[in-house]
N, C-alpha and C positions, 0 to 999 in steps of 0.2 A: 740336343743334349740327352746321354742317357739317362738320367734320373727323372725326365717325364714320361719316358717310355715303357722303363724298366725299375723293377725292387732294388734300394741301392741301402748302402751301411754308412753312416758318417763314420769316417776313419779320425776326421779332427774336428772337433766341435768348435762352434763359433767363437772366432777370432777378430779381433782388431786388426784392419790391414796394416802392414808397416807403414810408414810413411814414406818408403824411397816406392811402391807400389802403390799408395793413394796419390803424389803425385804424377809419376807415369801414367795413371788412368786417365787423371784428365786431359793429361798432356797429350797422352794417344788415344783416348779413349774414342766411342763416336759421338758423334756432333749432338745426338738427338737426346729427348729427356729423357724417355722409355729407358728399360734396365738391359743390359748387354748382354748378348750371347754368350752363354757357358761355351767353353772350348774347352779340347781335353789337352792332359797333362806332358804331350808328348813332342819331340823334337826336339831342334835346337835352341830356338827361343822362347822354351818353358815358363820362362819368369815373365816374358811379355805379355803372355797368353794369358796369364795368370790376373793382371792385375786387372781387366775389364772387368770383372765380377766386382768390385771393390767401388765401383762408381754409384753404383743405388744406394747404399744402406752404409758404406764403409767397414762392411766386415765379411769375410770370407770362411764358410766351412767347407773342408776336402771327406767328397764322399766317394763311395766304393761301387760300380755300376754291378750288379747280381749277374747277369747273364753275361755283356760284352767286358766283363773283367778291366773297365777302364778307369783312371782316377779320375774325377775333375774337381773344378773348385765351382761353389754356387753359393751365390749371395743369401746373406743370411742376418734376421735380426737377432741383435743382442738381448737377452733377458735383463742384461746389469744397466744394458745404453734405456732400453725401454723403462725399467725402474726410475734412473736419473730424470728420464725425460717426465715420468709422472709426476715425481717430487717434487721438481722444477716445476711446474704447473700450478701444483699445490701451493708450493708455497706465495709465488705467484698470486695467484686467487686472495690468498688469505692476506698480504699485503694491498690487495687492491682493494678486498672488503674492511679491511682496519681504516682505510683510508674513507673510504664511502663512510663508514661509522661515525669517523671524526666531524666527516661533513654533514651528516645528519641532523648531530648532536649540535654541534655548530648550529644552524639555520633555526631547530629546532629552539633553541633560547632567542635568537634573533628574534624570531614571530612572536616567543611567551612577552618579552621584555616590551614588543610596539604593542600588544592585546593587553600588557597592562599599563601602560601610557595612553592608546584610550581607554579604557577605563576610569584614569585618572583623570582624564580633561572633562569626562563625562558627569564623573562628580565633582568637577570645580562647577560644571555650566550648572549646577541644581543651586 
């Protein structure tokens, strides 16, 4: 790919792959986890070419190779998917600490309530 070899221009900045192109990818994509070779933008089966990049991340930016003047497309994370994904976490978190709290507070009277039950048997035996 040129854009590790060579200075390149993002011509389209990070996109969501269609979805007639996130399915094609898997469908043709290659077998393995690892992320796909960039192929450039040219021929007759352009569109096919296209959608392997779309298999890691599910989004695609078209960049501008500086020297061999070529387009291709190269996998790229989203800034808005990345936000979602931290929110979701967040929020996440904070539903699973609300939960811990409840069970705290919970257990925490269960122990007060037996510490004063003996207590109390302690002073009946006087």
């Amino acid at each position: 790919p040129c854009w590790r070899v060579e200075d390149f221009v993002v011509a389209q900045e990070c996109t969501r792959c269609s979805s007639f192109q996130a399915v094609s990818a898997r469908a043709g994509g290659p077998g393995g986890g690892g992320p796909a070779p960039v192929r450039p933008l040219t021929g007759p089966s352009r569109l096919q070419k296209t959608v392997t990049e779309c298999t890691p991340t599910g989004f695609i930016e078209k960049i501008s190779c500086a020297t061999s003047k070529r387009d291709e497309f190269k996998s790229c994370r989203s800034a808005v998917m990345e936000a979602h994904v931290f929110w979701r976490f967040v929020g996440t978190m904070m539903c699973v600490a609300a939960v811990f709290a409840v069970l705290v507070v919970c257990r925490q009277r269960v122990l007060d309530r037996k510490a004063l039950e003996k207590v109390r048997k302690q002073m009946e035996s006087i």
